[in-house]
N, CA and C atoms as an extended XYZ file, in Angstrom:
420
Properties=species:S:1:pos:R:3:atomname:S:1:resname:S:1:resid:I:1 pbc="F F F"
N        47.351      -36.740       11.981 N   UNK     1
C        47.178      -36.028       10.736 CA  UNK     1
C        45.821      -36.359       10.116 C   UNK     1
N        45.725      -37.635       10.555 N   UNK     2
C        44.646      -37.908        9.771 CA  UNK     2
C        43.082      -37.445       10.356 C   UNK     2
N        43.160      -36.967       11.824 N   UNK     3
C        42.570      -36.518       12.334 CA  UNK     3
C        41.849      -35.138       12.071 C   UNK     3
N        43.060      -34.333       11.798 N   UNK     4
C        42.965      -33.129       11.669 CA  UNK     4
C        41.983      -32.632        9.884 C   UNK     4
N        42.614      -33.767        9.180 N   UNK     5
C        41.866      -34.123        7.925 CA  UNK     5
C        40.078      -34.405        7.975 C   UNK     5
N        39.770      -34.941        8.958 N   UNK     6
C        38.546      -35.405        9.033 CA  UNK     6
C        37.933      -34.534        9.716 C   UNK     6
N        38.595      -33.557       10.839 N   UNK     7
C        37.836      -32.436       11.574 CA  UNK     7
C        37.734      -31.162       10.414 C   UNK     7
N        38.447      -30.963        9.577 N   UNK     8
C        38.285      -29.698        8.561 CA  UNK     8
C        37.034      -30.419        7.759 C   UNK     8
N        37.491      -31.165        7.219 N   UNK     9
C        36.323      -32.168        6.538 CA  UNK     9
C        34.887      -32.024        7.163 C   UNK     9
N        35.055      -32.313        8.111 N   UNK    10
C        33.302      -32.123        9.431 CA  UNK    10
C        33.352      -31.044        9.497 C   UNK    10
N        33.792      -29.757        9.424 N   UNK    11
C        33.441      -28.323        9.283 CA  UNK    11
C        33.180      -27.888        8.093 C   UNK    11
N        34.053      -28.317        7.369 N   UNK    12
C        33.178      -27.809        6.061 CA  UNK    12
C        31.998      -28.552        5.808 C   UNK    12
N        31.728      -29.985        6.332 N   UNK    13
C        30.331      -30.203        5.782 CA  UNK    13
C        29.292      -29.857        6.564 C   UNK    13
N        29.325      -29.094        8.067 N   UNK    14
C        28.715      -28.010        8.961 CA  UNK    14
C        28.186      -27.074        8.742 C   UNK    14
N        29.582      -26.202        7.372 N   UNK    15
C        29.211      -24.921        7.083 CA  UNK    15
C        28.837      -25.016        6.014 C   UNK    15
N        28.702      -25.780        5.086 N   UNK    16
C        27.560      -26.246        3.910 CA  UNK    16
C        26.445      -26.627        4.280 C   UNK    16
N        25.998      -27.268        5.395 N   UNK    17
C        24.763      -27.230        6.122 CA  UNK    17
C        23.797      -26.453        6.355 C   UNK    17
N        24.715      -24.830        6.654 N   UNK    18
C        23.712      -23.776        7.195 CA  UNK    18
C        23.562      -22.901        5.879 C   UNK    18
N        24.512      -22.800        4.177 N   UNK    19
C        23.399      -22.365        3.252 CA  UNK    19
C        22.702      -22.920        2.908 C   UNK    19
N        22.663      -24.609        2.904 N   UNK    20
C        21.589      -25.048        2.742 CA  UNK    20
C        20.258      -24.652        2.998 C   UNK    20
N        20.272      -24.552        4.555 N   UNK    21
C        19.086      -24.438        4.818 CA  UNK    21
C        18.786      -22.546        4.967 C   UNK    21
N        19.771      -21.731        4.263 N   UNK    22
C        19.370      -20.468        3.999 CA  UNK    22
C        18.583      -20.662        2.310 C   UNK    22
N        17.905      -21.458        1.554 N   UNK    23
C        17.096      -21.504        0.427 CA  UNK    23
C        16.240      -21.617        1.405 C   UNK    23
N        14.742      -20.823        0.864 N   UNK    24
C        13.628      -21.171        0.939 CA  UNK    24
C        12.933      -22.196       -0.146 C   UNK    24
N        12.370      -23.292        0.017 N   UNK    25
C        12.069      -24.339       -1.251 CA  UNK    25
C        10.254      -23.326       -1.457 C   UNK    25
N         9.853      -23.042       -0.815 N   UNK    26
C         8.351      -22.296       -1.003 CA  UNK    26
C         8.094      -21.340       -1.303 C   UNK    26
N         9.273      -20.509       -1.744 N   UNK    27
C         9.427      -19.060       -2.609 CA  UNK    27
C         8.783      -19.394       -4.037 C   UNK    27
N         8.406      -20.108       -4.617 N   UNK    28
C         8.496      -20.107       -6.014 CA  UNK    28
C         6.591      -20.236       -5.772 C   UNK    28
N         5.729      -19.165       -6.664 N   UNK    29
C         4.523      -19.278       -6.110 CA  UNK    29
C         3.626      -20.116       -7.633 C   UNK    29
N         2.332      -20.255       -7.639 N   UNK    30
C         2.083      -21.405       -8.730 CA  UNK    30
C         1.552      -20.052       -9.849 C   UNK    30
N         0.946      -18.640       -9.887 N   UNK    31
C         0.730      -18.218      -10.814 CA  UNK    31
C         2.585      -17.575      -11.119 C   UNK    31
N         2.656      -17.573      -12.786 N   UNK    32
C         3.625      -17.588      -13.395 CA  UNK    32
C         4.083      -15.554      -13.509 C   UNK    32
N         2.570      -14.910      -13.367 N   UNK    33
C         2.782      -13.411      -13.555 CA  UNK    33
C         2.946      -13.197      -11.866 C   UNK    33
N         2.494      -13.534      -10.566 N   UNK    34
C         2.454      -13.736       -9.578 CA  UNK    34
C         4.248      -13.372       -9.158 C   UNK    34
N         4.560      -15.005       -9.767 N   UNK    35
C         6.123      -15.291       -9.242 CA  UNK    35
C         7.031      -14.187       -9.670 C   UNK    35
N         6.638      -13.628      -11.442 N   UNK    36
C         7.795      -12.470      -11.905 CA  UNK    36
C         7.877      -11.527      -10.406 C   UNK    36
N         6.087      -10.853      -10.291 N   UNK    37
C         6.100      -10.186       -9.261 CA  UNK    37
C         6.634      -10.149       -8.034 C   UNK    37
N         6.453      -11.068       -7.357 N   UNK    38
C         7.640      -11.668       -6.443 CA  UNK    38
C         9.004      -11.275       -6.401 C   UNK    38
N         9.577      -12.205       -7.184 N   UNK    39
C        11.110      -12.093       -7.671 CA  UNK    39
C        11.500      -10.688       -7.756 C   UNK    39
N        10.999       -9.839       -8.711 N   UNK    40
C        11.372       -8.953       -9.037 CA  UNK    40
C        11.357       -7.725       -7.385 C   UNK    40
N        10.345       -7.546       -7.196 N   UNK    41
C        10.139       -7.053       -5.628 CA  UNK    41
C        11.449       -7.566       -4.859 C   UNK    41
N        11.334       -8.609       -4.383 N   UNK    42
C        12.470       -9.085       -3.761 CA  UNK    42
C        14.190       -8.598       -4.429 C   UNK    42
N        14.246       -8.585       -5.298 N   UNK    43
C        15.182       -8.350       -5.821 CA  UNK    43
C        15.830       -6.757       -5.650 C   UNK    43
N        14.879       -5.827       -5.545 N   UNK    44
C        14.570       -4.357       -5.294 CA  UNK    44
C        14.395       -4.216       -4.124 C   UNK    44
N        14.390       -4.670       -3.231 N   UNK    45
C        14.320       -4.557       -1.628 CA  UNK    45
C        15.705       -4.709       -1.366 C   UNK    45
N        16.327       -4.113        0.105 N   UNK    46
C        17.460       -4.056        0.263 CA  UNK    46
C        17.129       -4.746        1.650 C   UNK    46
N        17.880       -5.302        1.961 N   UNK    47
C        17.996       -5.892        3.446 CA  UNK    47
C        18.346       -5.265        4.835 C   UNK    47
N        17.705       -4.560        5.585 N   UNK    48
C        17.550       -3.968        6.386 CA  UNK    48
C        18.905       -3.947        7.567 C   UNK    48
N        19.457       -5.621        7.750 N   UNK    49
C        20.266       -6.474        7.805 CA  UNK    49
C        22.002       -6.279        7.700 C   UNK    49
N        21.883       -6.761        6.069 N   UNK    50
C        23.190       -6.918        5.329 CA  UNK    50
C        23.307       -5.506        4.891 C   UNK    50
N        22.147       -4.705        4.052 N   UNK    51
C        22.652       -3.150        3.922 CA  UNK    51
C        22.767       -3.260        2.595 C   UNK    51
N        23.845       -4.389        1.699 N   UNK    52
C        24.499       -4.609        0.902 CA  UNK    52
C        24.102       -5.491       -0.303 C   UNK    52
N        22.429       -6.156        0.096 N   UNK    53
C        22.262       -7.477       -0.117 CA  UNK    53
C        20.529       -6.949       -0.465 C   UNK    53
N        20.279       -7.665       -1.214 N   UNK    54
C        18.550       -7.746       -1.287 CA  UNK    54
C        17.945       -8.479       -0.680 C   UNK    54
N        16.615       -8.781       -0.703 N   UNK    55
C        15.902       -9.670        0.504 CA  UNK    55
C        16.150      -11.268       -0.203 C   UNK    55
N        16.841      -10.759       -1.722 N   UNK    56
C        15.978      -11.902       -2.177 CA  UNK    56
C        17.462      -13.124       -1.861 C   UNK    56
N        18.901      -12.526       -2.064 N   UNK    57
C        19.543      -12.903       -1.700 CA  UNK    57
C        20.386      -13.112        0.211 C   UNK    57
N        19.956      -12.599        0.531 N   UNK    58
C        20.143      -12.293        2.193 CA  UNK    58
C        19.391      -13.772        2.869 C   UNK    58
N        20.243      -14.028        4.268 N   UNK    59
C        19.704      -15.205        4.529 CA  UNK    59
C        19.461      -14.991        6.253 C   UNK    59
N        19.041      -13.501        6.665 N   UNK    60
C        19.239      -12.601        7.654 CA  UNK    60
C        17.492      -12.985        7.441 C   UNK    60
N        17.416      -13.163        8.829 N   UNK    61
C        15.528      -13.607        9.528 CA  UNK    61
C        14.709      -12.473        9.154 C   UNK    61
N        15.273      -10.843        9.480 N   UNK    62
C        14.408       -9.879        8.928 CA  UNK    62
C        14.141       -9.977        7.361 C   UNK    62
N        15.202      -10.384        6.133 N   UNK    63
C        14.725      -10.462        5.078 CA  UNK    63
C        13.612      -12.121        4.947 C   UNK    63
N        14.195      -12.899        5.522 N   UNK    64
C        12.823      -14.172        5.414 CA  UNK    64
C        11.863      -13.814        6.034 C   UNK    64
N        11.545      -12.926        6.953 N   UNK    65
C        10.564      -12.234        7.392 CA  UNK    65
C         9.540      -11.267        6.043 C   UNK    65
N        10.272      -10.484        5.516 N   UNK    66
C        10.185       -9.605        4.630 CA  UNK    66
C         9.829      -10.437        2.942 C   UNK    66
N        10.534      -11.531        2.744 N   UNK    67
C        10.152      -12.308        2.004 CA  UNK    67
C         8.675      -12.886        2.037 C   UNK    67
N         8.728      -13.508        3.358 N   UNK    68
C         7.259      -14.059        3.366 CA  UNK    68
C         5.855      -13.029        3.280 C   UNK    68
N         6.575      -11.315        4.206 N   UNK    69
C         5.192      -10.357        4.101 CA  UNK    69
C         4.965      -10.417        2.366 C   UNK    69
N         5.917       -9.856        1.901 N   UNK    70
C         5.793      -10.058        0.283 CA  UNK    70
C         5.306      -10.593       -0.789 C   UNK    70
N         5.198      -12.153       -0.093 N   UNK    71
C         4.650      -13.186       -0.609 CA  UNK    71
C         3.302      -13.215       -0.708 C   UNK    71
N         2.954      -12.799        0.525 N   UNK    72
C         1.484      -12.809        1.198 CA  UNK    72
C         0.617      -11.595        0.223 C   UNK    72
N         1.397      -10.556        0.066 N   UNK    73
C         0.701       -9.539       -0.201 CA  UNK    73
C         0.942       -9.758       -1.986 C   UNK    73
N         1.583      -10.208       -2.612 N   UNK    74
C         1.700      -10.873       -3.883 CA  UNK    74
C         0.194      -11.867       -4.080 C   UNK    74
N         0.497      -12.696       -3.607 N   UNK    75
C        -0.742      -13.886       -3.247 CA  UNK    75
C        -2.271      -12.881       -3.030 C   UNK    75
N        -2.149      -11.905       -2.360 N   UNK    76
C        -3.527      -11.342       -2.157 CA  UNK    76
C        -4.452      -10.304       -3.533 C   UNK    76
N        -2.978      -10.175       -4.538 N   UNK    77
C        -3.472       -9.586       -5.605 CA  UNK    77
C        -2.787       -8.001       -5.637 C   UNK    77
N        -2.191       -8.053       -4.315 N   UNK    78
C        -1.701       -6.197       -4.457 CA  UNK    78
C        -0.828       -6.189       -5.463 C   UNK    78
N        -0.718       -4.923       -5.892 N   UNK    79
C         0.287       -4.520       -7.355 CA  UNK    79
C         1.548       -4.212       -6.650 C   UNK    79
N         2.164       -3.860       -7.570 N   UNK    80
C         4.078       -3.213       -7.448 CA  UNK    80
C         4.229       -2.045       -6.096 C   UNK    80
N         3.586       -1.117       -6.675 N   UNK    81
C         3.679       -0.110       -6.326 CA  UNK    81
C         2.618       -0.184       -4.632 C   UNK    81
N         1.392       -0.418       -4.365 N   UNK    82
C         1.184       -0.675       -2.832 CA  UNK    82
C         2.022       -1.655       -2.257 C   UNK    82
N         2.619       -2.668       -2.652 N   UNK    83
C         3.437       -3.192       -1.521 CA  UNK    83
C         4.844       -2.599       -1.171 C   UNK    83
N         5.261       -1.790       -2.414 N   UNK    84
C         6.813       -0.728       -2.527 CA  UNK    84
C         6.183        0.604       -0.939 C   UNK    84
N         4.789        0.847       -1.551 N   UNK    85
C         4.258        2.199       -0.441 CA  UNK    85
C         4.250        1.444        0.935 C   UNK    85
N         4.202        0.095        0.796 N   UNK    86
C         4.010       -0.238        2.423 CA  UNK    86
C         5.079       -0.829        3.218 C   UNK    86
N         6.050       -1.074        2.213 N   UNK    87
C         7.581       -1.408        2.833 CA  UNK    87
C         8.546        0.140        3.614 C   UNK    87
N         8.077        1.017        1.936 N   UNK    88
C         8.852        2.263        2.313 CA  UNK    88
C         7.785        3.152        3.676 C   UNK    88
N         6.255        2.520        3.886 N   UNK    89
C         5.599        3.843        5.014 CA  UNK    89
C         6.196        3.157        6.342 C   UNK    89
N         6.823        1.668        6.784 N   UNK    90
C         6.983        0.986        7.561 CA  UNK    90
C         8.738        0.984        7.660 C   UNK    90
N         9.434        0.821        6.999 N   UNK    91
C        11.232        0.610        6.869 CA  UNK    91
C        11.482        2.157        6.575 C   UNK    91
N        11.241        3.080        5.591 N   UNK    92
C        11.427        4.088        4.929 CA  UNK    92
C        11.856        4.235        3.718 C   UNK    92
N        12.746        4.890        2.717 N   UNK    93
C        13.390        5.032        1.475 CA  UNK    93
C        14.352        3.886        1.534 C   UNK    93
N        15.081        3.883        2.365 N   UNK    94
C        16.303        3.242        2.414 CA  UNK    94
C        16.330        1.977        2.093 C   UNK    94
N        14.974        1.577        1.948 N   UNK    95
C        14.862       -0.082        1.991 CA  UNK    95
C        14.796       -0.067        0.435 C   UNK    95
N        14.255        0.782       -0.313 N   UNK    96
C        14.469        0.191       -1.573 CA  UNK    96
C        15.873        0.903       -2.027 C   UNK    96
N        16.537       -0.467       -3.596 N   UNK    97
C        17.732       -0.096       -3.779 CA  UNK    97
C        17.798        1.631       -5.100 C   UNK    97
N        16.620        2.038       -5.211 N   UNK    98
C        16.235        3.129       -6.520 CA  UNK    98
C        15.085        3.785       -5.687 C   UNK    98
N        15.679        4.565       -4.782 N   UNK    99
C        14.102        5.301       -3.654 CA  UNK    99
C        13.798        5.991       -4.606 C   UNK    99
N        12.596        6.348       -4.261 N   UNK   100
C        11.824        7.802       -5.772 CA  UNK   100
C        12.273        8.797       -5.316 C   UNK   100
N        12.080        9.707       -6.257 N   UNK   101
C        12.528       10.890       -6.552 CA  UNK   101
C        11.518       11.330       -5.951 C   UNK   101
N        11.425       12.754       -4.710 N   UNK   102
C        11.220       13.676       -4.089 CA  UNK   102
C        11.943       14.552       -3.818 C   UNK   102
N        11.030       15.691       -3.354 N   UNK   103
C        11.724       17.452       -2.914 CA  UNK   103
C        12.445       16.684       -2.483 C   UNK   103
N        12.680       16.305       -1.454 N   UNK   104
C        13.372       16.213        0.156 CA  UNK   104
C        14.685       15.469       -0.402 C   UNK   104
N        14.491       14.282       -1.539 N   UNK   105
C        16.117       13.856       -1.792 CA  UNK   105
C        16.146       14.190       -3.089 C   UNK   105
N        16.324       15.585       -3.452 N   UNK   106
C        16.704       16.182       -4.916 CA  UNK   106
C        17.943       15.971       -4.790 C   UNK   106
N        18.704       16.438       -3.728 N   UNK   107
C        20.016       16.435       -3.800 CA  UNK   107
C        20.865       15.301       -4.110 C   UNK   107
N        20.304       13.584       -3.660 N   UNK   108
C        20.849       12.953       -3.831 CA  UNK   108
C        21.047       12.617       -5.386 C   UNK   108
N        19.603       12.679       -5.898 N   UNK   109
C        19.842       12.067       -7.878 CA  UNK   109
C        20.216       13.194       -8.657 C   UNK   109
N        19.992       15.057       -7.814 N   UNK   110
C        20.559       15.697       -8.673 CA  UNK   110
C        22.258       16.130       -8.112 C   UNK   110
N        22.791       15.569       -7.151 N   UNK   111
C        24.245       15.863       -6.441 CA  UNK   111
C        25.184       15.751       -7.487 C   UNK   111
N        25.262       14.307       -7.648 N   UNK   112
C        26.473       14.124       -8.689 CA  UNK   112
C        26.494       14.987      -10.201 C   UNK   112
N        25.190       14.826      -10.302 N   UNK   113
C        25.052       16.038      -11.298 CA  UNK   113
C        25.844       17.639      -11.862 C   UNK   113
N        25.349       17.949      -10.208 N   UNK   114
C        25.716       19.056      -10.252 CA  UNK   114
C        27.116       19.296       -9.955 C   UNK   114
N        27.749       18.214       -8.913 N   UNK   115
C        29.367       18.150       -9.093 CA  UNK   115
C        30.290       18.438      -10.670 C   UNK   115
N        29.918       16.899      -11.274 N   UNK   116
C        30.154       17.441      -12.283 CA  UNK   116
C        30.017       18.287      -13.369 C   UNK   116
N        29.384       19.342      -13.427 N   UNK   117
C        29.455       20.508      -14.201 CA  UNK   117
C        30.528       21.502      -13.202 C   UNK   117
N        30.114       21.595      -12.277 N   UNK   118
C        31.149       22.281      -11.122 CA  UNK   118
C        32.647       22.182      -11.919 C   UNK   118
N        32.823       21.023      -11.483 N   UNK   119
C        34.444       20.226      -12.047 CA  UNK   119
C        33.967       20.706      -13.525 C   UNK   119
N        33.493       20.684      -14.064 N   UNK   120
C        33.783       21.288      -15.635 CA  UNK   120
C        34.293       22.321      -16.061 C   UNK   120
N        33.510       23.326      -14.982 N   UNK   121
C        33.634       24.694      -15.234 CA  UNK   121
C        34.694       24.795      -14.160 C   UNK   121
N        35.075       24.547      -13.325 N   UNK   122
C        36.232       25.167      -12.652 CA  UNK   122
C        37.804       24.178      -13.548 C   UNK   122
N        37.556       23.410      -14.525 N   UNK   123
C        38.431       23.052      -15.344 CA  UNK   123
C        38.755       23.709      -16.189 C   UNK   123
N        37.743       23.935      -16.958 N   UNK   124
C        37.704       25.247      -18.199 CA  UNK   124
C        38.673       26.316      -17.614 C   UNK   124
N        38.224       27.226      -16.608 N   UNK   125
C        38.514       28.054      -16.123 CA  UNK   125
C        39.674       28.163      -15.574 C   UNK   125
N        40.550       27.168      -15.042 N   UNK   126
C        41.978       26.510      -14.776 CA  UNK   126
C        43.040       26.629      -16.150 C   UNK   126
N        41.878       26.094      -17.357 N   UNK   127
C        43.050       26.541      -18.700 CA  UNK   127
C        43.144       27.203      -19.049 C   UNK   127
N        41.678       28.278      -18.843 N   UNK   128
C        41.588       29.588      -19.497 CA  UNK   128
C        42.638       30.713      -18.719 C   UNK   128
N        42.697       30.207      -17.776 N   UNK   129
C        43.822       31.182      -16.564 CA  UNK   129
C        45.161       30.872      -17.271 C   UNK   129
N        45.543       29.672      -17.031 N   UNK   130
C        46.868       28.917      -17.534 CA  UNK   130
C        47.281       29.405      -19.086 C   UNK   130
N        46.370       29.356      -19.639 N   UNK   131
C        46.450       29.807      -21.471 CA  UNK   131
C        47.117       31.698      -21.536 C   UNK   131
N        46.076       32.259      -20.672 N   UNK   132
C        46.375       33.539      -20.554 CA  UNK   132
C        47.562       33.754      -19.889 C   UNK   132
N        48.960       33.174      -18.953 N   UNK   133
C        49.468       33.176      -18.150 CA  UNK   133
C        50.874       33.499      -19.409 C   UNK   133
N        51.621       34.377      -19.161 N   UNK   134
C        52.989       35.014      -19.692 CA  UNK   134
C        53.691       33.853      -20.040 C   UNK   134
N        54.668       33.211      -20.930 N   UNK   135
C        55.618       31.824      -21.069 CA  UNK   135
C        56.614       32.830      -20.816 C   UNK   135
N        57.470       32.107      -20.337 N   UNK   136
C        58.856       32.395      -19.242 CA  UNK   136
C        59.591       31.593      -20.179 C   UNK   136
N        60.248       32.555      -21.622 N   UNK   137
C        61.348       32.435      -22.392 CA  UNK   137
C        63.030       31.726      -21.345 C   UNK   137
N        63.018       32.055      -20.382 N   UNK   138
C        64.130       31.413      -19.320 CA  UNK   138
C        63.941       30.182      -18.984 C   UNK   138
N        63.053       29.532      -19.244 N   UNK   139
C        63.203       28.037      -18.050 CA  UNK   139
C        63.547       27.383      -19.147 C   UNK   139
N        64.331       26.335      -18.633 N   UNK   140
C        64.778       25.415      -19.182 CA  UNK   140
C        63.919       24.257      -20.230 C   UNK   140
């Protein structure tokens, strides 16, 4: 029993081992407007990976990959927006979690949109039928 106690014990302190070493300690950069930049980027990147996850949280080699290009190009002085153009001309839209608005995906930021007015008007139009519809003095 007591065995079995000390082998769960050595696995869990195994699998506390490997988030450990999913922190990067050299993410944090020394200018203070630099680091927002950073962070924030990272945070807006989606992980190519997990799908589900940002780069900044993901512990998947393509986002520490993606972390460090980031870093680099932070460090070199590029702004928001050229390192967003050079993730999305290289990964595509998908990588960020708010892709921009273009022709080509109107449908996606104007879809739900347009659903719901759809459902509005075919609601309306459901009571306006129903309202107009004879009452049946017989039913119970």
């Amino acid at each position: 029993m007591i065995r079995a106690t000390t082998f769960g014990l050595l696995i869990g302190l195994l699998g506390l081992s490997f988030t450990a070493s999913a922190v990067d300690p050299s993410d944090k950069l020394e200018d203070p407007i630099q680091n927002e930049l950073y962070l924030a980027i990272t945070k807006e990147v989606r992980c190519l990976v997990c799908q589900n996850q940002s780069i900044a949280d993901s512990t998947a080699p393509l986002a520490a990959d993606l972390r460090r290009e980031i870093r680099r190009m932070v460090e070199e002085g590029q702004d928001e927006t050229r390192i967003k153009n050079f993730l999305v001309e290289r990964y595509g839209d998908f990588i960020l979690y708010r892709p921009r608005f273009r022709s080509w995906n109107i449908v996606l930021w104007l879809g739900p949109v347009a659903l719901m007015v759809v459902g509005f008007i075919a609601l309306a139009m459901n009571i306006r039928r129903r309202k107009s519809l004879p009452i049946d003095e017989d039913a119970p």
